[in-house]
Structure formats: structure tokens, C-alpha cells
mmCIF file as Biopython writes it, N, C-alpha, C and O atoms, coordinates in Angstrom:
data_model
#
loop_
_atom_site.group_PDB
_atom_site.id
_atom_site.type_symbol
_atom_site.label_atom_id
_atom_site.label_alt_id
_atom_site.label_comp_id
_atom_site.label_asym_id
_atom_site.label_entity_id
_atom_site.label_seq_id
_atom_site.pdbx_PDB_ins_code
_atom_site.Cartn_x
_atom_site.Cartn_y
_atom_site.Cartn_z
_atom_site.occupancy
_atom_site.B_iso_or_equiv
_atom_site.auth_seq_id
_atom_site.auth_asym_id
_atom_site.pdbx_PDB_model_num
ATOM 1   N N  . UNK A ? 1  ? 11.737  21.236 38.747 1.0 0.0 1  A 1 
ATOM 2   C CA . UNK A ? 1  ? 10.918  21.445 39.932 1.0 0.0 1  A 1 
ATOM 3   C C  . UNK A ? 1  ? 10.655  20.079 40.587 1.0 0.0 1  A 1 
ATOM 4   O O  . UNK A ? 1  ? 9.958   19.266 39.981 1.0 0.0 1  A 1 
ATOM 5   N N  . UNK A ? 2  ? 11.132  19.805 41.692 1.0 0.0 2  A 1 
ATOM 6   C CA . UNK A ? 2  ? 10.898  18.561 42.105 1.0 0.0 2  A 1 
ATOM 7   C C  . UNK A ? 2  ? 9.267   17.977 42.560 1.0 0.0 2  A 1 
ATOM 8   O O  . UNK A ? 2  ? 8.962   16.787 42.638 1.0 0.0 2  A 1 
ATOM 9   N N  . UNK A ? 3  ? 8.555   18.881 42.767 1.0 0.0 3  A 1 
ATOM 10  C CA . UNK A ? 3  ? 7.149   18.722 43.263 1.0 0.0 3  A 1 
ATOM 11  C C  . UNK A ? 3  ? 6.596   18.577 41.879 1.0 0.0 3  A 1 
ATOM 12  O O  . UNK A ? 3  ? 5.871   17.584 41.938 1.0 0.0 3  A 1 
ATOM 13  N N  . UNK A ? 4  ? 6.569   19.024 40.754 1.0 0.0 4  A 1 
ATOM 14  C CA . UNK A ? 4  ? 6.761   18.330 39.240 1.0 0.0 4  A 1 
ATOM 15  C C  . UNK A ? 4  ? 6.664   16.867 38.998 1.0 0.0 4  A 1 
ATOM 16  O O  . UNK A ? 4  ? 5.786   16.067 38.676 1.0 0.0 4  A 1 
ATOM 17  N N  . UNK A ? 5  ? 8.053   16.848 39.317 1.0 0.0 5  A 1 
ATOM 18  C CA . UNK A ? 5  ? 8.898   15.478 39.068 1.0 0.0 5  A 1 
ATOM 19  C C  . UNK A ? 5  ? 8.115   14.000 40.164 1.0 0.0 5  A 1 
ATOM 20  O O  . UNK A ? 5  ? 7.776   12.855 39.864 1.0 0.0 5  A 1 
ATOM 21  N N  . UNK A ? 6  ? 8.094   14.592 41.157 1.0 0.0 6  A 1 
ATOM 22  C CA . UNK A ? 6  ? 6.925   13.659 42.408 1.0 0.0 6  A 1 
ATOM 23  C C  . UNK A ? 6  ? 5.781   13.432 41.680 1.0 0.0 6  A 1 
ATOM 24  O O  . UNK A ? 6  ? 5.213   12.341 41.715 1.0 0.0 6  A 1 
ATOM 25  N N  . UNK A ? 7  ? 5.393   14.351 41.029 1.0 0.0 7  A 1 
ATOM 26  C CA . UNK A ? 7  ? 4.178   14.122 40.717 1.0 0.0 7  A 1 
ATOM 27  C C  . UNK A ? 7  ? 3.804   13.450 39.374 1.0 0.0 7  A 1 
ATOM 28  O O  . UNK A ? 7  ? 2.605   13.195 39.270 1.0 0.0 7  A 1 
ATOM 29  N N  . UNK A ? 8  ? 4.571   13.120 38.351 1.0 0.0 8  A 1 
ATOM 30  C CA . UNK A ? 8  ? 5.481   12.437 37.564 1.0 0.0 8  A 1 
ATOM 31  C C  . UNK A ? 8  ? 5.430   10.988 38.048 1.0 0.0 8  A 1 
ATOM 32  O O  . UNK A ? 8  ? 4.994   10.059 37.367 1.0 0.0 8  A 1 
ATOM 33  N N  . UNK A ? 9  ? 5.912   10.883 39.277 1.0 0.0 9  A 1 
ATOM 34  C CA . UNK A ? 9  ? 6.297   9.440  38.914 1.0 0.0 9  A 1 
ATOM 35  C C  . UNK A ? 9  ? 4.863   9.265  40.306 1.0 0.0 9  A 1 
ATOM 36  O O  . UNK A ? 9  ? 4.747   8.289  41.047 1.0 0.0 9  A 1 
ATOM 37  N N  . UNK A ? 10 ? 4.285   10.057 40.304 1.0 0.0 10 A 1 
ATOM 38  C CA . UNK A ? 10 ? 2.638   9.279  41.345 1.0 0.0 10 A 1 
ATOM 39  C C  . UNK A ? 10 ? 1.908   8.768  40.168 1.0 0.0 10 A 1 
ATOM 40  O O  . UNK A ? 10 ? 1.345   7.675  40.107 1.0 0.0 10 A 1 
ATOM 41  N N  . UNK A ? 11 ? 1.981   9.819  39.075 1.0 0.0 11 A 1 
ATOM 42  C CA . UNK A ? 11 ? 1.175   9.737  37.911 1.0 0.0 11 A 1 
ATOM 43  C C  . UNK A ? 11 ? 1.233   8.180  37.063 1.0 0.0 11 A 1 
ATOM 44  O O  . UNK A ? 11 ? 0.347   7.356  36.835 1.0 0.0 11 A 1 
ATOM 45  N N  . UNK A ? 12 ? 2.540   8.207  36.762 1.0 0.0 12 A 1 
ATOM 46  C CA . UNK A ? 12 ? 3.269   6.731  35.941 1.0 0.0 12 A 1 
ATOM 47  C C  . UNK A ? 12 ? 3.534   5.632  37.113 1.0 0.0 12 A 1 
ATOM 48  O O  . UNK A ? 12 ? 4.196   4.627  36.855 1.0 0.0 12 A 1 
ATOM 49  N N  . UNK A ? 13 ? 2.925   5.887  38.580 1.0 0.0 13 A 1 
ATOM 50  C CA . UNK A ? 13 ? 3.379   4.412  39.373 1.0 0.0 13 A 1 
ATOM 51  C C  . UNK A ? 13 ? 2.614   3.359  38.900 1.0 0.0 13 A 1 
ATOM 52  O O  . UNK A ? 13 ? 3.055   2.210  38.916 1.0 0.0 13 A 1 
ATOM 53  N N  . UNK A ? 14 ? 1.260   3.698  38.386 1.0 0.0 14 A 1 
ATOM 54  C CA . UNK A ? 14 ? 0.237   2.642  38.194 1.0 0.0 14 A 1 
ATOM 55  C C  . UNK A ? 14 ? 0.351   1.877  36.380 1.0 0.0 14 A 1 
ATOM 56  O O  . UNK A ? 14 ? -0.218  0.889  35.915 1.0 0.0 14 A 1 
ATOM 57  N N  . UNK A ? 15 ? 1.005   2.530  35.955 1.0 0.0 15 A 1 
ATOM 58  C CA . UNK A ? 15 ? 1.282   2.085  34.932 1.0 0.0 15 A 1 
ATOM 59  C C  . UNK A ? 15 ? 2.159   1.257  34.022 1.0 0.0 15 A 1 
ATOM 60  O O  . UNK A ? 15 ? 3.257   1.648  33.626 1.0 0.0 15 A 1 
ATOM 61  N N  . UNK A ? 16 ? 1.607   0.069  33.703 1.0 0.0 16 A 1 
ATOM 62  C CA . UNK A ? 16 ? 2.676   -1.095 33.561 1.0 0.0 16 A 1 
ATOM 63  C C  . UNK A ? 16 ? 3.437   -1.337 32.096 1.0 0.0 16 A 1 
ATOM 64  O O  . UNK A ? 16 ? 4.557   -1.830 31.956 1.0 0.0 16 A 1 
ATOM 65  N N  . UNK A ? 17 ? 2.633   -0.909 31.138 1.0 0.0 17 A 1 
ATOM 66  C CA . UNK A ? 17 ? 2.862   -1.390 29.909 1.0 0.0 17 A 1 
ATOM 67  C C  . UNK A ? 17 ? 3.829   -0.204 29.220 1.0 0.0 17 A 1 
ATOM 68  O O  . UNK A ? 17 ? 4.819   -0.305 28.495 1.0 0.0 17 A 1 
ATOM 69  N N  . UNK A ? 18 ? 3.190   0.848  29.705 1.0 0.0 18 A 1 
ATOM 70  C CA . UNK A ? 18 ? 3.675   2.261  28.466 1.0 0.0 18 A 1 
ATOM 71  C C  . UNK A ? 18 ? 4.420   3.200  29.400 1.0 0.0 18 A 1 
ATOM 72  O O  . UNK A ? 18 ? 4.155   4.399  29.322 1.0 0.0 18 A 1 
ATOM 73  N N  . UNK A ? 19 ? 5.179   2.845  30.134 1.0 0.0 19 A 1 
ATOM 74  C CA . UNK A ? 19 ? 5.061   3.974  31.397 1.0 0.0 19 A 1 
ATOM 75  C C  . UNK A ? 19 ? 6.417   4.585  30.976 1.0 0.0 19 A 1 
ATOM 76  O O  . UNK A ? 19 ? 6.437   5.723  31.445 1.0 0.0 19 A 1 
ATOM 77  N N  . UNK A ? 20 ? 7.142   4.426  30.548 1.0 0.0 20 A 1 
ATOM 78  C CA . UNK A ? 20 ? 8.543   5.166  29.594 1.0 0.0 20 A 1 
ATOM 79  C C  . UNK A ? 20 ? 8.177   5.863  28.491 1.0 0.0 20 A 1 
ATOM 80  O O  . UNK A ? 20 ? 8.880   6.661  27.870 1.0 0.0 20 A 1 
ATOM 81  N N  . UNK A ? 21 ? 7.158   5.571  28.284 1.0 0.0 21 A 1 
ATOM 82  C CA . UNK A ? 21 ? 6.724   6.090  26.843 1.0 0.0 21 A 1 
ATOM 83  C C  . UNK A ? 21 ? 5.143   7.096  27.685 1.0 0.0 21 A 1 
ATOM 84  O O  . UNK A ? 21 ? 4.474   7.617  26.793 1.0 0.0 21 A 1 
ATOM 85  N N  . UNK A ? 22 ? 4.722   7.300  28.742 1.0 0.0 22 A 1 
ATOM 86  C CA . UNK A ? 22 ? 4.100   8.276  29.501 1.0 0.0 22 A 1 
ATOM 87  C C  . UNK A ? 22 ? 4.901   8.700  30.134 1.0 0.0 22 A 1 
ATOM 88  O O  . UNK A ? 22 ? 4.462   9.763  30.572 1.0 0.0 22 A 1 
ATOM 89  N N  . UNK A ? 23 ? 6.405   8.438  30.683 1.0 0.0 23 A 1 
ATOM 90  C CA . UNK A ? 23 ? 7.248   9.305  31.656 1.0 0.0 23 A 1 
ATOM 91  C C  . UNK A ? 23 ? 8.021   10.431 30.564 1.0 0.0 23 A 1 
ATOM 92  O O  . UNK A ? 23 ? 8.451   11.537 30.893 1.0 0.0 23 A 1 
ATOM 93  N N  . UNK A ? 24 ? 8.062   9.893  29.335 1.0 0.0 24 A 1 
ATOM 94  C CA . UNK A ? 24 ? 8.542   10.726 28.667 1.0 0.0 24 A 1 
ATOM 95  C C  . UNK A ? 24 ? 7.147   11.897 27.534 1.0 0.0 24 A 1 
ATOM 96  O O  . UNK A ? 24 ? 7.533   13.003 27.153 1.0 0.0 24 A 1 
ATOM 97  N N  . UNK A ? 25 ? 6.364   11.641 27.341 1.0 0.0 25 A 1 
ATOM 98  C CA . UNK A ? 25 ? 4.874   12.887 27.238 1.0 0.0 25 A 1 
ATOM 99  C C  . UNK A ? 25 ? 4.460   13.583 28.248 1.0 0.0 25 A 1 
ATOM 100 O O  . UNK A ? 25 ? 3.795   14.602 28.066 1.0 0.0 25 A 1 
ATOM 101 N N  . UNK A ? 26 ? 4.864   13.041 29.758 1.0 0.0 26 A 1 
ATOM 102 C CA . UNK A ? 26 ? 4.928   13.670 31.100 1.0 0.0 26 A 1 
ATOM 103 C C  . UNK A ? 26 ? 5.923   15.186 30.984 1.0 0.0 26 A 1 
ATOM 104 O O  . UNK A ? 26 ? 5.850   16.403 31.158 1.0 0.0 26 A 1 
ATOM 105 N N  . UNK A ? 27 ? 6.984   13.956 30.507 1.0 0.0 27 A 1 
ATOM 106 C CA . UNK A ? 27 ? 8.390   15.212 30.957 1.0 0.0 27 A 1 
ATOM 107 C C  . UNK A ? 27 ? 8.088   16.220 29.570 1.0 0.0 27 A 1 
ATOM 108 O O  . UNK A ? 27 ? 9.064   16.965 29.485 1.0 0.0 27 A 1 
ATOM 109 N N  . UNK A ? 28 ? 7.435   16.420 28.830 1.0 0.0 28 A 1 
ATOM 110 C CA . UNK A ? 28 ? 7.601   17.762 27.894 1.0 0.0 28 A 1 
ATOM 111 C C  . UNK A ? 28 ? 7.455   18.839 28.507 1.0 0.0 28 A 1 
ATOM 112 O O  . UNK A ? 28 ? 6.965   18.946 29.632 1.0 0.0 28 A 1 
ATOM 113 N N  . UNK A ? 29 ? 7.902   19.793 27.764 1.0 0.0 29 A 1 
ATOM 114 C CA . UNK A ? 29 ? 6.829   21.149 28.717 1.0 0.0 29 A 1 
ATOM 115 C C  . UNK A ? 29 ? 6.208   21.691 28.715 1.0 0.0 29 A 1 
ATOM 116 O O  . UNK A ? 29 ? 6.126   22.686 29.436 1.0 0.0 29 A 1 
ATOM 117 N N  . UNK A ? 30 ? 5.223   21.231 27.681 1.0 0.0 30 A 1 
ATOM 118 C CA . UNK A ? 30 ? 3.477   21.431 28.024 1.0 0.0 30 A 1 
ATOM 119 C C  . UNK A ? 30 ? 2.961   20.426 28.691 1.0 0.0 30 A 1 
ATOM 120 O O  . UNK A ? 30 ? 1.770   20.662 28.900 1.0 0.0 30 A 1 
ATOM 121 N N  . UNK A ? 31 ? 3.219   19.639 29.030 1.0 0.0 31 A 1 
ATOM 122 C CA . UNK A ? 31 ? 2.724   18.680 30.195 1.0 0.0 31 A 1 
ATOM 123 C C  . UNK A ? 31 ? 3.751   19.240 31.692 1.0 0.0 31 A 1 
ATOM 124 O O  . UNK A ? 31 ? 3.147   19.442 32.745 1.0 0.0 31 A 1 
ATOM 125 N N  . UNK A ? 32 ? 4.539   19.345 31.660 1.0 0.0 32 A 1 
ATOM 126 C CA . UNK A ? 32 ? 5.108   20.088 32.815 1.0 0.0 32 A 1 
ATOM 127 C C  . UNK A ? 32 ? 4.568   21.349 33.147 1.0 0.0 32 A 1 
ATOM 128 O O  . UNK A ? 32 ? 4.419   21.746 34.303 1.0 0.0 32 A 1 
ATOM 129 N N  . UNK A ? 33 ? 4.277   21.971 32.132 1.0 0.0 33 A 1 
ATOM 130 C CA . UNK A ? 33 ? 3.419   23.204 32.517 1.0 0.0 33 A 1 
ATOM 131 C C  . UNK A ? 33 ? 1.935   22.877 33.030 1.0 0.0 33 A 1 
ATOM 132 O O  . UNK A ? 33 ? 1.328   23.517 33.888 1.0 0.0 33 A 1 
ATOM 133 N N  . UNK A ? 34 ? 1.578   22.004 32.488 1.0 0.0 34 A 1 
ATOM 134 C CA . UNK A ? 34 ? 0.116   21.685 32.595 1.0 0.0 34 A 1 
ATOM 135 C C  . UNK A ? 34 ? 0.140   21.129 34.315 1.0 0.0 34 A 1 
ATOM 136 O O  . UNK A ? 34 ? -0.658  21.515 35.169 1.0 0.0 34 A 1 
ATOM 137 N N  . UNK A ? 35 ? 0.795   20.554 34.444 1.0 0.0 35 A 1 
ATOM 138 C CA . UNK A ? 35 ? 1.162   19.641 35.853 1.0 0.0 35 A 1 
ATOM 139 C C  . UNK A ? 35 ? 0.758   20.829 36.832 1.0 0.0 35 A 1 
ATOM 140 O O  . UNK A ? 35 ? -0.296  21.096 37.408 1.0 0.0 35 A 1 
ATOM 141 N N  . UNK A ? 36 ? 2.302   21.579 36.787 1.0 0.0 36 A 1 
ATOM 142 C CA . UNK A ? 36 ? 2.469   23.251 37.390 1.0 0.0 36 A 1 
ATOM 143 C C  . UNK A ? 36 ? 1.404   23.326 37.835 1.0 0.0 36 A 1 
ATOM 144 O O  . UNK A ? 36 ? 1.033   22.897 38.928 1.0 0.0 36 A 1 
ATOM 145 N N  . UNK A ? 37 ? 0.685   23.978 36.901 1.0 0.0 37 A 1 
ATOM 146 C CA . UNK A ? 37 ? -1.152  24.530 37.259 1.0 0.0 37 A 1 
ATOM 147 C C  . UNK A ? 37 ? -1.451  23.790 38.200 1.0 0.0 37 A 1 
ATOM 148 O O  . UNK A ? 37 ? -1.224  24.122 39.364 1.0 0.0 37 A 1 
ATOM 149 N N  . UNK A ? 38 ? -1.946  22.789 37.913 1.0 0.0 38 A 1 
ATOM 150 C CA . UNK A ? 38 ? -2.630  21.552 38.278 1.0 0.0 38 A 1 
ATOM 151 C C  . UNK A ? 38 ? -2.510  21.470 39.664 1.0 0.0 38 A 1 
ATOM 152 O O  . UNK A ? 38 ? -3.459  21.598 40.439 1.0 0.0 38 A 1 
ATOM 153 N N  . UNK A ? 39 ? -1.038  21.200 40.073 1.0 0.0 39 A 1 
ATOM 154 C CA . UNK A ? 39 ? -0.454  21.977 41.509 1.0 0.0 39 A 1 
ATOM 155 C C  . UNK A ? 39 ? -0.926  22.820 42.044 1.0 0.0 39 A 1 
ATOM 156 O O  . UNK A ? 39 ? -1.587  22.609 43.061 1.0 0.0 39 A 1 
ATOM 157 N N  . UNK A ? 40 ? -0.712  24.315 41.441 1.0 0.0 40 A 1 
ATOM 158 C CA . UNK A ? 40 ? -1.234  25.435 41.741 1.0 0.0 40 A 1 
ATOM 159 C C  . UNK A ? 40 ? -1.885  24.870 42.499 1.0 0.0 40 A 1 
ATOM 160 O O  . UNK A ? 40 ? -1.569  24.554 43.646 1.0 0.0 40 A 1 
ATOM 161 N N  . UNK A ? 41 ? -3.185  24.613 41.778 1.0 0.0 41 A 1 
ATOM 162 C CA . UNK A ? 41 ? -4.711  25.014 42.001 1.0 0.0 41 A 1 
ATOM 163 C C  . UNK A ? 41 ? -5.061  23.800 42.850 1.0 0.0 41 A 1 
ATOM 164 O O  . UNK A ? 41 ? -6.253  23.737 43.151 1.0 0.0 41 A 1 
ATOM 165 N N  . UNK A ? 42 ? -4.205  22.730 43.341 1.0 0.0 42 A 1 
ATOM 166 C CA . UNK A ? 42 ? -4.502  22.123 44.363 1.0 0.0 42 A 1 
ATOM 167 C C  . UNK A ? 42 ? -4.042  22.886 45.562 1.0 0.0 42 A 1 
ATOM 168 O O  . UNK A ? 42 ? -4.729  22.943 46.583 1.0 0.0 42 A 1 
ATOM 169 N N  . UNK A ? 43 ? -2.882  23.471 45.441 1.0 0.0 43 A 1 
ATOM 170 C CA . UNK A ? 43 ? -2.622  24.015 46.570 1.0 0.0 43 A 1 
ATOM 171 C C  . UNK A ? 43 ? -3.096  25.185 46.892 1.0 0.0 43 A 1 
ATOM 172 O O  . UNK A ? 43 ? -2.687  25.790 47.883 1.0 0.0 43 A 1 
ATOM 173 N N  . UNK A ? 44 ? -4.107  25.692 46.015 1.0 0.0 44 A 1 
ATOM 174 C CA . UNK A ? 44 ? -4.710  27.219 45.875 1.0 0.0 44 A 1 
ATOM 175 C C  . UNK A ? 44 ? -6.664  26.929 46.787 1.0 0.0 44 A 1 
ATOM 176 O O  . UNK A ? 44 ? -7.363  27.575 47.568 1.0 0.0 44 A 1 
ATOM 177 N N  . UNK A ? 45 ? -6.798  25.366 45.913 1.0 0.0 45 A 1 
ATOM 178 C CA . UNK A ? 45 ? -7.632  25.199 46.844 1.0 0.0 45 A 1 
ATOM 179 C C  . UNK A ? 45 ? -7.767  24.796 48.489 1.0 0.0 45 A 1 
ATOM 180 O O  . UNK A ? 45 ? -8.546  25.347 49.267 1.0 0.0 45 A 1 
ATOM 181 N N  . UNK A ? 46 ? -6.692  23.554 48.880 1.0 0.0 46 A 1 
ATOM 182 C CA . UNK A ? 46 ? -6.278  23.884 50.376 1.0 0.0 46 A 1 
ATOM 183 C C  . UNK A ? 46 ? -6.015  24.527 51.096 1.0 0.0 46 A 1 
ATOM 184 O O  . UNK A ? 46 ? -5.908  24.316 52.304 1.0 0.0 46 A 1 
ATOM 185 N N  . UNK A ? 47 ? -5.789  25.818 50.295 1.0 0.0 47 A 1 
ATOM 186 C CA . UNK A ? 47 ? -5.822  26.980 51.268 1.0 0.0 47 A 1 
ATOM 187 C C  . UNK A ? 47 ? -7.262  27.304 51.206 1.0 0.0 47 A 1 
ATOM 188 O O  . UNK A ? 47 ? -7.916  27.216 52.245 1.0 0.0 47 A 1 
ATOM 189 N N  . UNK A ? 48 ? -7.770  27.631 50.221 1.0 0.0 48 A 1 
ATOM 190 C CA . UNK A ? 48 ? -9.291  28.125 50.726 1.0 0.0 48 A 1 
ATOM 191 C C  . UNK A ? 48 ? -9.676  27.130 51.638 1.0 0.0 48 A 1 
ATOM 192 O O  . UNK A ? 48 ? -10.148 27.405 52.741 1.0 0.0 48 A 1 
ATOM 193 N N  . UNK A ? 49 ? -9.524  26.155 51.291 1.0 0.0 49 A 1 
ATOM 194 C CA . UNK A ? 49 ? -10.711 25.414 52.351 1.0 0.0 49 A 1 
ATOM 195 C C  . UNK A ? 49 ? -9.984  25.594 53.972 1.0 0.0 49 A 1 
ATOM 196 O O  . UNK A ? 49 ? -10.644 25.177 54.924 1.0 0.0 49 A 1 
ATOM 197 N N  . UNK A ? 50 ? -9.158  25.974 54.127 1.0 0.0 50 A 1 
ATOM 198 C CA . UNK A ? 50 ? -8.403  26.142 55.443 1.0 0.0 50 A 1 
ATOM 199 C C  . UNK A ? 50 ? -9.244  27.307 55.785 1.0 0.0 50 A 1 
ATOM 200 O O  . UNK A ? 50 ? -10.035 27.071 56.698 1.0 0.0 50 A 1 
ATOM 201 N N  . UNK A ? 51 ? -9.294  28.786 55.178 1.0 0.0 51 A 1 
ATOM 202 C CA . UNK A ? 51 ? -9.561  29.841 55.000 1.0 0.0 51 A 1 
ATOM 203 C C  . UNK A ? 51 ? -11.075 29.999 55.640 1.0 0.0 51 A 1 
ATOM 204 O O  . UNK A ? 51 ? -11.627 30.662 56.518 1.0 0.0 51 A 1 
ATOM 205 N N  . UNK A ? 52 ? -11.445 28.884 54.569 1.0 0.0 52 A 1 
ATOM 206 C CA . UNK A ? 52 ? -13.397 29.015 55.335 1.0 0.0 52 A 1 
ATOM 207 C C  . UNK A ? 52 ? -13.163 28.236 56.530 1.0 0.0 52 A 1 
ATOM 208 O O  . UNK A ? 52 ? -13.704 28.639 57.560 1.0 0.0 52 A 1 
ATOM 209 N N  . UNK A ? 53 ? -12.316 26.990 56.585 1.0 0.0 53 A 1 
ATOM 210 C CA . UNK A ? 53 ? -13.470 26.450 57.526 1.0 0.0 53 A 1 
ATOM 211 C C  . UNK A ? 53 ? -12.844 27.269 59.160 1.0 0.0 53 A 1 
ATOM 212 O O  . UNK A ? 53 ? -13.227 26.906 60.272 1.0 0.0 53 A 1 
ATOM 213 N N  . UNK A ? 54 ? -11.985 28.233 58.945 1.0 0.0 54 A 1 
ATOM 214 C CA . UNK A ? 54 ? -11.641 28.936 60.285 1.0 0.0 54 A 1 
ATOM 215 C C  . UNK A ? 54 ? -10.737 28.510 60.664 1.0 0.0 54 A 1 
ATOM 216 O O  . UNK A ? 54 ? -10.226 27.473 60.242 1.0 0.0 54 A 1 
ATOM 217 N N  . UNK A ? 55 ? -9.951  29.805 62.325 1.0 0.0 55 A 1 
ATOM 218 C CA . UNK A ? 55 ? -8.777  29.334 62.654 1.0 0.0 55 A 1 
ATOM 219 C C  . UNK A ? 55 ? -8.937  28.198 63.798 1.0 0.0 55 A 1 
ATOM 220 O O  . UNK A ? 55 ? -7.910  27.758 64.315 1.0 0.0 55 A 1 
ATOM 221 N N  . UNK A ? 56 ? -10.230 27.707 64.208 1.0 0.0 56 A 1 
ATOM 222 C CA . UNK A ? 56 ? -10.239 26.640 65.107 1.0 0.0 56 A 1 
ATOM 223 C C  . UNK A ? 56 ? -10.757 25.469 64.558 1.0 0.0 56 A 1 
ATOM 224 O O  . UNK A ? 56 ? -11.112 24.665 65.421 1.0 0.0 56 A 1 
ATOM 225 N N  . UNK A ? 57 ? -10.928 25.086 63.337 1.0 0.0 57 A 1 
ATOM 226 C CA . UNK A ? 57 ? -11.913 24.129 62.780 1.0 0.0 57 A 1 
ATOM 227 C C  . UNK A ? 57 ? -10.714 23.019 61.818 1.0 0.0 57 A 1 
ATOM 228 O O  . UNK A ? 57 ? -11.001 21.910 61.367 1.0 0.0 57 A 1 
ATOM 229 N N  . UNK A ? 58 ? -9.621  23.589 61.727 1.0 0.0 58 A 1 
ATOM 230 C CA . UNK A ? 58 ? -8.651  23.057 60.859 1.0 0.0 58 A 1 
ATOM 231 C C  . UNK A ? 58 ? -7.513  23.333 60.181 1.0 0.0 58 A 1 
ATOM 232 O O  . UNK A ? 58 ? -6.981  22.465 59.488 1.0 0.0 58 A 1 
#
């Protein structure tokens, strides 16, 4: 999933020392699953907030 994978390397940009060794506990797939969600529910909340604040407000 590439929106996954983006989010992967936003996660490990700041990281200097261990970041091969977090790109790879990233890439499992309970952390890929966990990510997933995580997604979801960002994009589950931008819609609500679109939702309330109306079709002229945003």
C-alpha cells in the first residue's frame, strides 16, 4: 500500500541512529496493520470534521 509505505518513511525521516532497524519493525505486519488503522481514522476523522463544519464553511 503505498500511503503505508509514505507514511513509513514520514515516520523514520527524523531518525538518525536506528532508522534501518525502525524501517524494518515499521515494515512487519502488525505495524503495517497498525499504521492502516491509524490512516483510517485520520482520514475517518477529516471527514467528520468536513461533515460538521458544513457545505459552506470548508
Amino acid at each position: 500500500n503505498p500511503e503505508i509505505d509514505t507514511e513509513i518513511k514520514s515516520l523514520t525521516k527524523g531518525a538518525a541512529e536506528n532508522k534501518d532497524e525502525l524501517n524494518k519493525f515499521l515494515n512487519t505486519p502488525q505495524s503495517r496493520q497498525s499504521i492502516k488503522q491509524v490512516l483510517t481514522t485520520r482520514k475517518t476523522m477529516h471527514r467528520l470534521e468536513k461533515i460538521a463544519k458544513g457545505p459552506n464553511r470548508g
